[in-house]
PAMARVEX-906706 format. One line per 8 residues: number of its first residue (from 0); their letters; for each residue x, y, z of N, C-alpha, C. Coordinates in steps of 0.2 Angstrom, whole numbers. Layout:
! PAMARVEX-906706
NUM = a = X Y Z X Y Z X Y Z | ...
//
This chain:
! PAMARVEX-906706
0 = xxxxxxxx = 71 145 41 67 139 42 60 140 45 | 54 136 41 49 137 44 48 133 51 | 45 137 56 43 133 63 36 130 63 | 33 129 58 27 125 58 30 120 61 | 25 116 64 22 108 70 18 105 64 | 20 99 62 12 96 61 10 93 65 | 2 94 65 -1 91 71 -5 84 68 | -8 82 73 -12 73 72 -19 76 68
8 = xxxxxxxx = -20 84 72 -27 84 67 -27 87 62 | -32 86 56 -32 88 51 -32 96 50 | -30 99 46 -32 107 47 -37 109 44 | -39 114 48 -48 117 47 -49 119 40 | -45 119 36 -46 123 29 -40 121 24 | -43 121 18 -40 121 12 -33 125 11 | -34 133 12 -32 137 16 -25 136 20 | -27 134 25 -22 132 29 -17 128 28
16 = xxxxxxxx = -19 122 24 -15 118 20 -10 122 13 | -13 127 11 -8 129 7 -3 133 11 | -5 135 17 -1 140 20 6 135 22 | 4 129 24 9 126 27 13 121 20 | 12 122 15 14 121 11 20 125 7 | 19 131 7 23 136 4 28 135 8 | 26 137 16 32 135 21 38 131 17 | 33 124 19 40 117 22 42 118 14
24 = xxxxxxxx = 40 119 9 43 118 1 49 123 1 | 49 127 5 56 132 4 59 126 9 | 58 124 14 60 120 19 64 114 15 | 59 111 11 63 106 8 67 108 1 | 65 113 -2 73 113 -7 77 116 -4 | 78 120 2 83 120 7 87 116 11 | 82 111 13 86 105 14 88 102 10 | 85 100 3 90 96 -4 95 101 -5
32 = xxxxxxxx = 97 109 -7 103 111 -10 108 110 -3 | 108 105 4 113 104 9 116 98 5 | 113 93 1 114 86 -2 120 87 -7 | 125 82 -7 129 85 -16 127 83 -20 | 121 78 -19 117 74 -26 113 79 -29 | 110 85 -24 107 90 -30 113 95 -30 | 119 96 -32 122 102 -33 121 102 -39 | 122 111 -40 119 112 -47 112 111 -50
40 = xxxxxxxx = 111 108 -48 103 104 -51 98 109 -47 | 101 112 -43 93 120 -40 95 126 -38 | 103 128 -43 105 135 -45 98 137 -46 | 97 135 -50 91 141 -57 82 140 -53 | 81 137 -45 76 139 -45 75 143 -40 | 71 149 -41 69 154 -37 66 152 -28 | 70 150 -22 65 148 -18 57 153 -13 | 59 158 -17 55 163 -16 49 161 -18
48 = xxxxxxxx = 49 160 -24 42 160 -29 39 151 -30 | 41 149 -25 40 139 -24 33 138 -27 | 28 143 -24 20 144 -25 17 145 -33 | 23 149 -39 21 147 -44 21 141 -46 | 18 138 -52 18 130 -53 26 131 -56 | 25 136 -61 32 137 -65 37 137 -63 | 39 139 -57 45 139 -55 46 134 -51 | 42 129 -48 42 120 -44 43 117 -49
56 = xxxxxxxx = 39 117 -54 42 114 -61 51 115 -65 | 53 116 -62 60 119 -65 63 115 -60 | 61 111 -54 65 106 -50 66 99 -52 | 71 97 -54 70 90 -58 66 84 -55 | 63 82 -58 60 73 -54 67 69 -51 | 63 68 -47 69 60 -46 64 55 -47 | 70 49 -49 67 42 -50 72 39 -47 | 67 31 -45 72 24 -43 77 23 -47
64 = xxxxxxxx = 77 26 -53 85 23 -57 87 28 -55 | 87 34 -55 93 40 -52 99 37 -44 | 92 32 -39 94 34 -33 99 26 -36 | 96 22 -38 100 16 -38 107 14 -43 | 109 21 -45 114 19 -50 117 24 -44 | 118 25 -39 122 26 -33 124 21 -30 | 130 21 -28 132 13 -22 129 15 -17 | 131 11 -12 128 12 -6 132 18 -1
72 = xxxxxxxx = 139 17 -3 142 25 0 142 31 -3 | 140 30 -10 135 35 -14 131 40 -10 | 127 32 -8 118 34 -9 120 39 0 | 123 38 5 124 39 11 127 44 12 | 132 47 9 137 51 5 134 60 4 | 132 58 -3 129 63 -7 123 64 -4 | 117 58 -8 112 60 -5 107 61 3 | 111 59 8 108 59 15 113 63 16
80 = xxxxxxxx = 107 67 23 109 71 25 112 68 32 | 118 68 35 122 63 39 126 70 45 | 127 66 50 130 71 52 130 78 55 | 132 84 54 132 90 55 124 94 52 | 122 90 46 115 92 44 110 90 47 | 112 82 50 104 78 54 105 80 59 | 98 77 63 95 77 69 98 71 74 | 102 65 70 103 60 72 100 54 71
88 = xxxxxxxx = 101 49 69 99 45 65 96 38 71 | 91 37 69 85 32 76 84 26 74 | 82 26 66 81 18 62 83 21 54 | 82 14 53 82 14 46 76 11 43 | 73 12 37 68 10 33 71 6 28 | 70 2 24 67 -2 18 64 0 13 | 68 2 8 62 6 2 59 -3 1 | 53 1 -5 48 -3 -4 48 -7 -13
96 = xxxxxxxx = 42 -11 -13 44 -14 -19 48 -21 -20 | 47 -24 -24 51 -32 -25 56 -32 -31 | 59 -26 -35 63 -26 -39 68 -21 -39 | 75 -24 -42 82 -20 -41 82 -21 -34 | 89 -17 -34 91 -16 -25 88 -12 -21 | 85 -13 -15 84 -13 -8 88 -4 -8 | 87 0 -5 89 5 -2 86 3 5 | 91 6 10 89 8 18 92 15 21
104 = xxxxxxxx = 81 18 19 84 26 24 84 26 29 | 90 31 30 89 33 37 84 38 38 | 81 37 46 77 41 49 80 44 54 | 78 50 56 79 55 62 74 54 65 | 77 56 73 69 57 78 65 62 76 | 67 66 75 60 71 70 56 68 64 | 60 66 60 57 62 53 51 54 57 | 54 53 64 49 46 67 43 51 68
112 = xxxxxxxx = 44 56 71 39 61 77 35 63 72 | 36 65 65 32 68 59 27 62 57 | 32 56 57 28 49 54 23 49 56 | 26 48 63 20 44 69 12 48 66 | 13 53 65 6 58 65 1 52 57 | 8 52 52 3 50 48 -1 42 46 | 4 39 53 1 32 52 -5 32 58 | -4 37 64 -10 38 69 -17 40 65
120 = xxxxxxxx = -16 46 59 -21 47 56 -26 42 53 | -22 35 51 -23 29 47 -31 27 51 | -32 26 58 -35 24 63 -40 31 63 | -39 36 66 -41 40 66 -48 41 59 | -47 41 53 -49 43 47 -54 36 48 | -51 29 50 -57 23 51 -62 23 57 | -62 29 60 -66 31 65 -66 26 73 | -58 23 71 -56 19 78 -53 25 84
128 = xxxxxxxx = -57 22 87 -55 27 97 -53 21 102 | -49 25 105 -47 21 110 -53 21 117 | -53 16 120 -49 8 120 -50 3 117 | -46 2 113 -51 -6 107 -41 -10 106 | -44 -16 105 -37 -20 105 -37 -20 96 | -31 -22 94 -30 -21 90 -24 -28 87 | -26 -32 83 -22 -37 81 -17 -37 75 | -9 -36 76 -8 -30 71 -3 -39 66
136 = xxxxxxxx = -6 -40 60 0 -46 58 3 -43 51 | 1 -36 50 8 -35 48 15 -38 48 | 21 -37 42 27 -40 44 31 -37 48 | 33 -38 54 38 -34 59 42 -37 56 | 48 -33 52 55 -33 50 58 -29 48 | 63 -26 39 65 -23 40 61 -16 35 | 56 -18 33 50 -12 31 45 -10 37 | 44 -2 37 43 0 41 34 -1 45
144 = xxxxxxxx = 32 -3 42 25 -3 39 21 -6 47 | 23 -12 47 20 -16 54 25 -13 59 | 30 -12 60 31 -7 68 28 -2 68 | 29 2 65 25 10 63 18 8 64 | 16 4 61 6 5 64 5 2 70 | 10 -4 72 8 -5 78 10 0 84 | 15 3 82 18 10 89 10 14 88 | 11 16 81 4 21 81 -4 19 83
152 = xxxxxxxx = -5 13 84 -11 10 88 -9 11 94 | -4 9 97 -2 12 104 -2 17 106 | 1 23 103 0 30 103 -7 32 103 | -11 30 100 -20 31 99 -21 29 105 | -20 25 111 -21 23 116 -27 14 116 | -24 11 111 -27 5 112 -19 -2 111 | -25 -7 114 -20 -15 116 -17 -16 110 | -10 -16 108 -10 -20 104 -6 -27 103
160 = xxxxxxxx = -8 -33 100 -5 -39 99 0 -38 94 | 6 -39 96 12 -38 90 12 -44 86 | 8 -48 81 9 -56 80 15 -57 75 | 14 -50 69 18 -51 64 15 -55 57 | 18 -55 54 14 -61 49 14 -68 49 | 13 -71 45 12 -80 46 18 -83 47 | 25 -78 45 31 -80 43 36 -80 52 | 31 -76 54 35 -75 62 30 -79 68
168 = xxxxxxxx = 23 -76 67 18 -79 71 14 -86 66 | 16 -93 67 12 -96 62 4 -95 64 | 0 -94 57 -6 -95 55 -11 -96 61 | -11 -102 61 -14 -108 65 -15 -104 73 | -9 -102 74 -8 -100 81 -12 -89 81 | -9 -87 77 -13 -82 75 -22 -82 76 | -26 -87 75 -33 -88 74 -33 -89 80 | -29 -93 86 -31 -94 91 -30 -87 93
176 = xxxxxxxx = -25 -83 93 -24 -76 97 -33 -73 97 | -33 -73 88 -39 -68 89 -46 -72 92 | -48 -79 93 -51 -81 99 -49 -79 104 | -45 -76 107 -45 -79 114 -44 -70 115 | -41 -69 112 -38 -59 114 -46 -57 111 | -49 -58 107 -56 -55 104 -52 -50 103 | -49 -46 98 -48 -40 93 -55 -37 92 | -53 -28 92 -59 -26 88 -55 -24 80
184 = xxxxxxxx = -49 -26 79 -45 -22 73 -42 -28 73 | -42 -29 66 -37 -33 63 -32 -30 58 | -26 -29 57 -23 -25 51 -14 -29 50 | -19 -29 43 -13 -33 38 -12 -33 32 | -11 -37 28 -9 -37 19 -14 -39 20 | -20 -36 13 -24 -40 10 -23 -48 9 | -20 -50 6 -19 -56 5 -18 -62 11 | -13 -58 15 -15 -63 23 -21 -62 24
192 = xxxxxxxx = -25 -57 25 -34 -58 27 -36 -63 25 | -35 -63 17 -39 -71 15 -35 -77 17 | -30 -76 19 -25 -82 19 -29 -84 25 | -30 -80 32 -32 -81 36 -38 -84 38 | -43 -78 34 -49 -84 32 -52 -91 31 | -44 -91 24 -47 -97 20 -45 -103 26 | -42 -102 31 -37 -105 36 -41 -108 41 | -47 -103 42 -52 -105 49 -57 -107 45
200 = xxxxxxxx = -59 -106 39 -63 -110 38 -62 -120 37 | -56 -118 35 -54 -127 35 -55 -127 41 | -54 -125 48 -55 -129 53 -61 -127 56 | -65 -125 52 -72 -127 52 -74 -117 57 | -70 -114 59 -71 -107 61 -75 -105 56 | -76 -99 59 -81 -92 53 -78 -85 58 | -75 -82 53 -72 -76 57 -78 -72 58 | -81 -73 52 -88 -67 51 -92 -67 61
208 = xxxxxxxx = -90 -72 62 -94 -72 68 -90 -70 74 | -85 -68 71 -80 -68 78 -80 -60 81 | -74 -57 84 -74 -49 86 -72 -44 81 | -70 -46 77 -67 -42 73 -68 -36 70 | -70 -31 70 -79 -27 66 -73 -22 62 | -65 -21 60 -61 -18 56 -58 -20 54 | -55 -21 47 -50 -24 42 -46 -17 42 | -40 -17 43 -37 -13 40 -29 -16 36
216 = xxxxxxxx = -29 -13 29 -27 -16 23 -20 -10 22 | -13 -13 21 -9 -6 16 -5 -11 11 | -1 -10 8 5 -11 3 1 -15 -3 | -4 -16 -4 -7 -21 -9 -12 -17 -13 | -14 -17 -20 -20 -14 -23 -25 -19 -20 | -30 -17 -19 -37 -22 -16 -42 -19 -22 | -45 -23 -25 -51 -23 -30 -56 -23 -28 | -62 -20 -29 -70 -24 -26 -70 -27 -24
224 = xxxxxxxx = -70 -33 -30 -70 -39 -30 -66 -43 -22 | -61 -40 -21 -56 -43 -16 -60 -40 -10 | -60 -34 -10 -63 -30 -4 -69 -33 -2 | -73 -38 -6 -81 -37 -7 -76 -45 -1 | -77 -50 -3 -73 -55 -2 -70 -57 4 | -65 -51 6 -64 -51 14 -69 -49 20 | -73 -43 15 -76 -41 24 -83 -45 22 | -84 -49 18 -90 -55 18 -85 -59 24
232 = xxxxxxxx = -78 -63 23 -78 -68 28 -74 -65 35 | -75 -59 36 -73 -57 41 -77 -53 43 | -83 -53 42 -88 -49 46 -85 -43 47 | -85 -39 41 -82 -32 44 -81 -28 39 | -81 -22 41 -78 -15 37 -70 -18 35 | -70 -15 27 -61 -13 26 -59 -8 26 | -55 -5 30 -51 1 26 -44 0 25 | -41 3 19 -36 2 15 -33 11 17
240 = xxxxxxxx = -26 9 16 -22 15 20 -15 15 13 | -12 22 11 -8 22 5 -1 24 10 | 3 21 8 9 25 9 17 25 6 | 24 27 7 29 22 5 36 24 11 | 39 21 9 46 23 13 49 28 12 | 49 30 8 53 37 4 48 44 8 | 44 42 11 39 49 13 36 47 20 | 33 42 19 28 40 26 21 35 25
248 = xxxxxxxx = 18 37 27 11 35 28 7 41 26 | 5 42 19 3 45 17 -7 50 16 | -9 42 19 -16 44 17 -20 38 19 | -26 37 19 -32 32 21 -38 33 19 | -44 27 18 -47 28 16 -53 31 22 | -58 35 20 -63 36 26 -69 35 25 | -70 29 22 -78 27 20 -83 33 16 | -82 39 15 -85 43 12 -88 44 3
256 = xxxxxxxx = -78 43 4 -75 46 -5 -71 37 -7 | -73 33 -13 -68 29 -16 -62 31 -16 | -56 29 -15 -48 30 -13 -47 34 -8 | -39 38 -8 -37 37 -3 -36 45 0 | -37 46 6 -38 55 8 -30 56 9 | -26 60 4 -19 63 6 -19 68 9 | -14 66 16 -13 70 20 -8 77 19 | -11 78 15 -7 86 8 -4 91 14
264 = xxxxxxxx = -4 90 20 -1 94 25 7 93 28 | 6 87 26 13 83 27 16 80 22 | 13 79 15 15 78 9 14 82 4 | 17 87 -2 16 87 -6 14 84 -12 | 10 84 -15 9 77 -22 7 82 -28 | 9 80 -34 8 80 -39 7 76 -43 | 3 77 -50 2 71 -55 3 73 -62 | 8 71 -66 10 72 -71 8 65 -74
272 = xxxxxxxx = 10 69 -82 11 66 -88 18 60 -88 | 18 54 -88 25 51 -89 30 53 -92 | 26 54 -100 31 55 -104 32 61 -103 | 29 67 -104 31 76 -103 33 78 -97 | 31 73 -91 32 77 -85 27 82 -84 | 22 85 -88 19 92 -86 11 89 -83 | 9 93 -79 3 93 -75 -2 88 -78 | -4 87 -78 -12 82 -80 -17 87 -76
280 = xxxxxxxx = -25 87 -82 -29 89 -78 -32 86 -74 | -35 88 -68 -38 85 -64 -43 79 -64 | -41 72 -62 -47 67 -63 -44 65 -70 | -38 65 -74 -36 61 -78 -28 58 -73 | -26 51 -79 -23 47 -74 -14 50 -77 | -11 48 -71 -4 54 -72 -1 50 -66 | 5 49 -68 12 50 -62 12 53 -55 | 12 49 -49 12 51 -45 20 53 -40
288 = xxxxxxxx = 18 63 -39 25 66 -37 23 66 -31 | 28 66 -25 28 66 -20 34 72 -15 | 34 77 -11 37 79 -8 37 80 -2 | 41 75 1 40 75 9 40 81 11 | 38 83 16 37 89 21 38 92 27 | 39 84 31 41 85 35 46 79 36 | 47 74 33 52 68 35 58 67 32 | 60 75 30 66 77 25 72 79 30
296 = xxxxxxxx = 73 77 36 79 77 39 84 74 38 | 83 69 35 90 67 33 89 63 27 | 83 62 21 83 61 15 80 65 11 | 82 71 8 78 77 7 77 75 -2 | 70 71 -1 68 68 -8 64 75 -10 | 63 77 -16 61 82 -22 57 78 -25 | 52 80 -28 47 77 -31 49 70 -36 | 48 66 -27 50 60 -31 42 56 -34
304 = xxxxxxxx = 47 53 -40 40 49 -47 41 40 -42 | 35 40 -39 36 34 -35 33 27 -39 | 30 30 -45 27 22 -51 21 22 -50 | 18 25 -45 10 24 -43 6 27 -51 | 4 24 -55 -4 29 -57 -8 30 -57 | -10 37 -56 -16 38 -52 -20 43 -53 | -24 46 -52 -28 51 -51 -31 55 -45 | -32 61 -47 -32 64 -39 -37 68 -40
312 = xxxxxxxx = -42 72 -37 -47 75 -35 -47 80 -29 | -48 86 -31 -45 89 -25 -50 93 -21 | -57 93 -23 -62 94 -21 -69 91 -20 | -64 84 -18 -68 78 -14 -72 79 -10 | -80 76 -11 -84 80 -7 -82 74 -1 | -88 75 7 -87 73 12 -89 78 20 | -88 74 23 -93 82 28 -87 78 35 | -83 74 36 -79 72 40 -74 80 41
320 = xxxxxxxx = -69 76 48 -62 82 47 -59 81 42 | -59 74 38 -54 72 32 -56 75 27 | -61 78 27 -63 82 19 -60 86 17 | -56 89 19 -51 92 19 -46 93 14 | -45 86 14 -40 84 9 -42 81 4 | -37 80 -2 -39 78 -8 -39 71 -9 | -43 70 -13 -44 59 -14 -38 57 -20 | -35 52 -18 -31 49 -25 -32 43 -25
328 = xxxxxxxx = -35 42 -32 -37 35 -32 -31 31 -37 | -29 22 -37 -26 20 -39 -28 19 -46 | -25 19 -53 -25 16 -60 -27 10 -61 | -23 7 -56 -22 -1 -57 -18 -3 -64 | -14 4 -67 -10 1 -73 -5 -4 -75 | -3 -5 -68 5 -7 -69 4 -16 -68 | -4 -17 -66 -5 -25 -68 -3 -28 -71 | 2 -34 -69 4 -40 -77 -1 -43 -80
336 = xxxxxxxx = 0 -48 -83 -5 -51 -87 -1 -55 -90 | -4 -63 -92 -2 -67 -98 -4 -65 -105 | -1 -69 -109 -5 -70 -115 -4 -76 -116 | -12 -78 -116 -10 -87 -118 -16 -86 -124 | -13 -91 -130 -16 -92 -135 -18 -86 -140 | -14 -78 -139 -15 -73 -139 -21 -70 -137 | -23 -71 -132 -27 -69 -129 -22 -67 -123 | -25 -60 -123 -22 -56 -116 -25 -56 -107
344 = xxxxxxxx = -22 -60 -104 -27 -61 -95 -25 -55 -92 | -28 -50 -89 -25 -48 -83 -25 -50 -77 | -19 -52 -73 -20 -53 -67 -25 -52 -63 | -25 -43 -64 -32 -41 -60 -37 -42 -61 | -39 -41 -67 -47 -44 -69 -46 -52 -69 | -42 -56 -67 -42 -63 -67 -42 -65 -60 | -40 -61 -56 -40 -63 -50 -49 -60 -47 | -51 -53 -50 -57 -53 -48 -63 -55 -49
352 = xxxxxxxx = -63 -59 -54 -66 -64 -56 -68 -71 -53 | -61 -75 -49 -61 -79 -45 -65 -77 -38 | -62 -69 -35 -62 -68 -30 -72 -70 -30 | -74 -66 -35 -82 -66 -36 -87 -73 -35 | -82 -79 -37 -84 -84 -35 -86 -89 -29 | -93 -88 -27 -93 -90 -19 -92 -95 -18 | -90 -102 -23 -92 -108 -23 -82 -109 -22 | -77 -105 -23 -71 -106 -22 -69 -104 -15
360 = xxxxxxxx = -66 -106 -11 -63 -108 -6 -57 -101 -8 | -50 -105 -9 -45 -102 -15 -42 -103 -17 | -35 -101 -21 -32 -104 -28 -27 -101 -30 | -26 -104 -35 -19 -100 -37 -19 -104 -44 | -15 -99 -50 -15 -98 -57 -9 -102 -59 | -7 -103 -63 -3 -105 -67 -1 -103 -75 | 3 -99 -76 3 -99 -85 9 -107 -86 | 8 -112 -89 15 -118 -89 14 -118 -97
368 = xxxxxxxx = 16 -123 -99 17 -126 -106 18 -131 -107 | 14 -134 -111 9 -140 -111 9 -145 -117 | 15 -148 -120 15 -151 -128 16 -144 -130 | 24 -143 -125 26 -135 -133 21 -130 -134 | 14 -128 -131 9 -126 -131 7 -120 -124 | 9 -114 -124 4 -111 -118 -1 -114 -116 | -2 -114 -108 -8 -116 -108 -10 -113 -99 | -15 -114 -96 -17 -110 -92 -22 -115 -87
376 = xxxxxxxx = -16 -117 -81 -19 -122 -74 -21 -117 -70 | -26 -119 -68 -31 -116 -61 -30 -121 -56 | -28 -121 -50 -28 -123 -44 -35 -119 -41 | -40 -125 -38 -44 -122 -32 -46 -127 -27 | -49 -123 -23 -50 -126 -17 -59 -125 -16 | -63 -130 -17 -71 -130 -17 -73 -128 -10 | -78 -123 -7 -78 -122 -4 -84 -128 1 | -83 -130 8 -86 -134 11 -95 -134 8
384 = xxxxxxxx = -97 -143 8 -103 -144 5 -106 -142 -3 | -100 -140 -7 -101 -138 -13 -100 -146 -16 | -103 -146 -22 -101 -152 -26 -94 -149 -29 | -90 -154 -31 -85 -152 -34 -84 -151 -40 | -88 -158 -43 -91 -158 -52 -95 -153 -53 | -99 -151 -49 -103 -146 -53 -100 -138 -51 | -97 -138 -48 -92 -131 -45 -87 -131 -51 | -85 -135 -53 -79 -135 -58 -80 -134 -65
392 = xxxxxxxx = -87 -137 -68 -90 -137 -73 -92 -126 -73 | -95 -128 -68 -99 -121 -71 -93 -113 -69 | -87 -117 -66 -79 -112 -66 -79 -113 -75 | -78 -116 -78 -74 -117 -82 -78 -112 -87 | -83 -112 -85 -88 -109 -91 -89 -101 -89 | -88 -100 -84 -88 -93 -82 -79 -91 -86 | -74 -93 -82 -69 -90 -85 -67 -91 -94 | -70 -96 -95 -71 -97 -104 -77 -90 -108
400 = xxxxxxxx = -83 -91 -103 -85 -86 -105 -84 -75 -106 | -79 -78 -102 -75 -71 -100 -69 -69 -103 | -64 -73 -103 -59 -72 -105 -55 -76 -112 | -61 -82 -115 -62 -86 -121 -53 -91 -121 | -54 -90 -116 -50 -96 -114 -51 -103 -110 | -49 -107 -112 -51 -113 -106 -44 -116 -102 | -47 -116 -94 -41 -117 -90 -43 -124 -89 | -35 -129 -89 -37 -135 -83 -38 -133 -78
408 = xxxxxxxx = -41 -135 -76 -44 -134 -67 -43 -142 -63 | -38 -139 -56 -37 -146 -53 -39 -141 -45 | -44 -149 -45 -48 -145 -37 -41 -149 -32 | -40 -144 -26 -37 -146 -23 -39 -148 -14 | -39 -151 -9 -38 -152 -4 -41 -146 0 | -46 -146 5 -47 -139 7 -42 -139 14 | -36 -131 13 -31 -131 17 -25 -134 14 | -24 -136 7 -17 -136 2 -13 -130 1
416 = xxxxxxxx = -20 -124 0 -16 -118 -2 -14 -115 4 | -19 -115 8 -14 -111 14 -8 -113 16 | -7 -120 18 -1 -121 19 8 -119 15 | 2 -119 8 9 -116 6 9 -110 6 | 6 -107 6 5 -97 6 7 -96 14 | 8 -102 16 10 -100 25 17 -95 25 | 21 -97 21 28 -96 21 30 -89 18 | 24 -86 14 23 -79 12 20 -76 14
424 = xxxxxxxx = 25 -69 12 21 -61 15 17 -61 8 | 15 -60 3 12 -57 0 9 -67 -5 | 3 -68 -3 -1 -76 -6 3 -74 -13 | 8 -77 -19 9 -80 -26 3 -85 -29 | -3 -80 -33 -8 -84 -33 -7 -83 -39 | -4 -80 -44 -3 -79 -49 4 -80 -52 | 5 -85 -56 14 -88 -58 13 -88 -64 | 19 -88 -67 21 -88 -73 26 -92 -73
432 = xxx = 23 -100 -76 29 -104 -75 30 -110 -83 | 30 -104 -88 32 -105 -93 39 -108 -96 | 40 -112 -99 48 -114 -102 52 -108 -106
//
């Protein structure tokens, strides 16, 4: 077993990164043939020769239906390594996602002491030093996301305010924290940023003028358009941070290179073909594999197919310590979309559309049906001193002229939406509530 450490800073070389890759890749198919879920399944792979493509290729993918068509003393059983194998088991995670059943990994003190490194990086990569307070309203529950960034803020050596999100800390009181504590970091779901915003501007605040000077964003895609939007009313840099439960905290953005810098020293990745499974060339879009590295003490996942599509560049320019590593940008394929009147919406391009409008406050969508008929409600909220009729006339004309559809549009109350978005982690601005 290899004795490689990961450490917090990045490695000096490309180099180096392969070096500790060949390592822990013997490490981890050595850890997965202890599991009974792979028995048989890595007879036939040579762990000597891990480093050709050919022969890593010859270890099966896993996917979410493989783990979920295990019970739950299946999943704990077989696939985790429990007992006589682990280190001892410290918490549990939360796989991630809103569909099918919930898994809960267990983590070892090793697999936290590995993490730690890669959600500290998140900070590090946005060129926050300590001592700076830090306002964390991530959800503290049972996904691992808001404790983990908040202990690693800690760890980094800066204040941090545990508030949680709206559902534990309300809104209202939240805006007072960040008056009175003055944050230099704010970090949470995109979608709360704007919630927050749209929130202080009803009572007449302006974050933009507050202490705020970093947004940091994870579990959500953020568009331009969204990006452009929040650090306009938050007077601030974004940066957005990749990761998942099944691995860690994988990577961050470092204002240099467009997406995200993977920390390739602690995760193996690949990018395939969906349908063939085989490699994709460089900078085309391809199934994101992932192999943990070091956080394989007691779930020793194999090139797991995590849903993400993506693209990866491994020769990202950049002159930081993160240049290092290679950029993966999101697809953005897995977007819904309606179709009303055979025309097809993307949520995405629908939402960044609204997002671009400076006369919107904000809103939320509706597909309903209307006399037996699709049809397509807009809720908005006019931003302070705007006409309404005239903000409304010239929505209707931009989203017509865009998508050749025409929405009702009902202006709503400024502070209708928030209230209801108060009670969610992730704003539902986008519904389908067809018959």
């Amino acid at each position: 077993m290899s004795s490689i450490a990961p450490s917090l800073a990045p490695p000096m070389s490309r180099e180096e990164i392969r070096n500790i890759q060949s390592a822990r890749k013997r490490h981890a198919v050595a850890q997965a043939r202890r599991a009974c879920f792979f028995k048989g399944k890595l007879d036939h792979v040579d762990v000597e020769r891990l480093d050709d493509p050919a022969e890593w290729n010859k270890i099966p993918i896993l996917d979410k239906d493989m783990l979920r068509s295990l019970s739950d003393a299946e999943f704990y059983r077989d696939f985790c390594l429990l007992g006589s194998h682990g280190d001892g088991v410290s918490e549990y995670w939360r796989s991630g996602g809103t569909t099918g059943r919930p898994l809960f990994y267990p983590r070892s003190h090793r697999d936290l002491a590995a993490a730690m490194l890669g959600f500290c990086r998140v900070f590090h990569c946005a060129g926050v030093s300590a001592p700076q307070r830090v306002h964390c309203s991530f959800p503290l529950g049972i996904h691992p996301a808001g404790q983990m960034m908040a202990r690693a803020a800690e760890k980094c050596g800066m204040a941090v305010l545990m508030a949680g999100a709206g559902t534990t800390t309300p809104s209202s009181l939240q805006l007072e924290l960040i008056d009175k504590v003055k944050p230099d970091v704010w970090m949470g779901m995109s979608s709360y940023a704007l919630h927050l915003a749209n929130l202080a501007d009803e009572d007449g605040r302006e974050l933009a003028s507050g202490s705020v000077k970093l947004v940091i964003c994870s579990a959500e895609p953020i568009s331009s358009a969204k990006r452009e939007k929040i650090e306009l009313l938050w007077g601030a840099r974004l940066r957005d941070s990749f990761g998942m439960t099944e691995a860690g905290m994988m990577g961050a953005e470092d204002g240099q290179v467009g997406g995200f810098r993977i920390w390739t020293d602690l995760f193996f990745i690949e990018v395939v073909d969906p349908r063939t499974q085989e490699p994709v060339p460089e900078g085309q879009v391809g199934a994101l594999l992932v192999t943990p590295l070091f956080t394989n003490n007691v779930t020793p996942f194999l090139r797991w197919m995590s849903g993400d599509l993506v693209t990866c560049e491994t020769g990202a320019s950049g002159n930081g310590p993160f240049s290092v590593f290679p950029v993966v940008r999101h697809a953005h394929r897995t977007s819904g979309f309606f179709k009303i009147k055979g025309v097809n919406i993307g949520h995405a391009e629908f939402e960044d559309l609204l997002f671009r409008q400076r006369v919107v406050n904000d809103f939320k969508c509706e597909a309903v049906t209307v006399r037996c008929e699709d049809a397509l409600r807009l809720f908005v909220e006019i931003k302070r001193g705007c006409d309404a009729q005239t903000a409304t006339r010239d929505l209707l004309n931009v989203i017509r002229g865009t998508f050749e559809v025409s929405p009702e549009i009902v202006v709503l109350l400024l502070g209708t939406l928030a209230k209801e978005f108060e009670a969610s982690i992730k704003a539902p601005r986008i519904l389908d509530k067809r018959d």
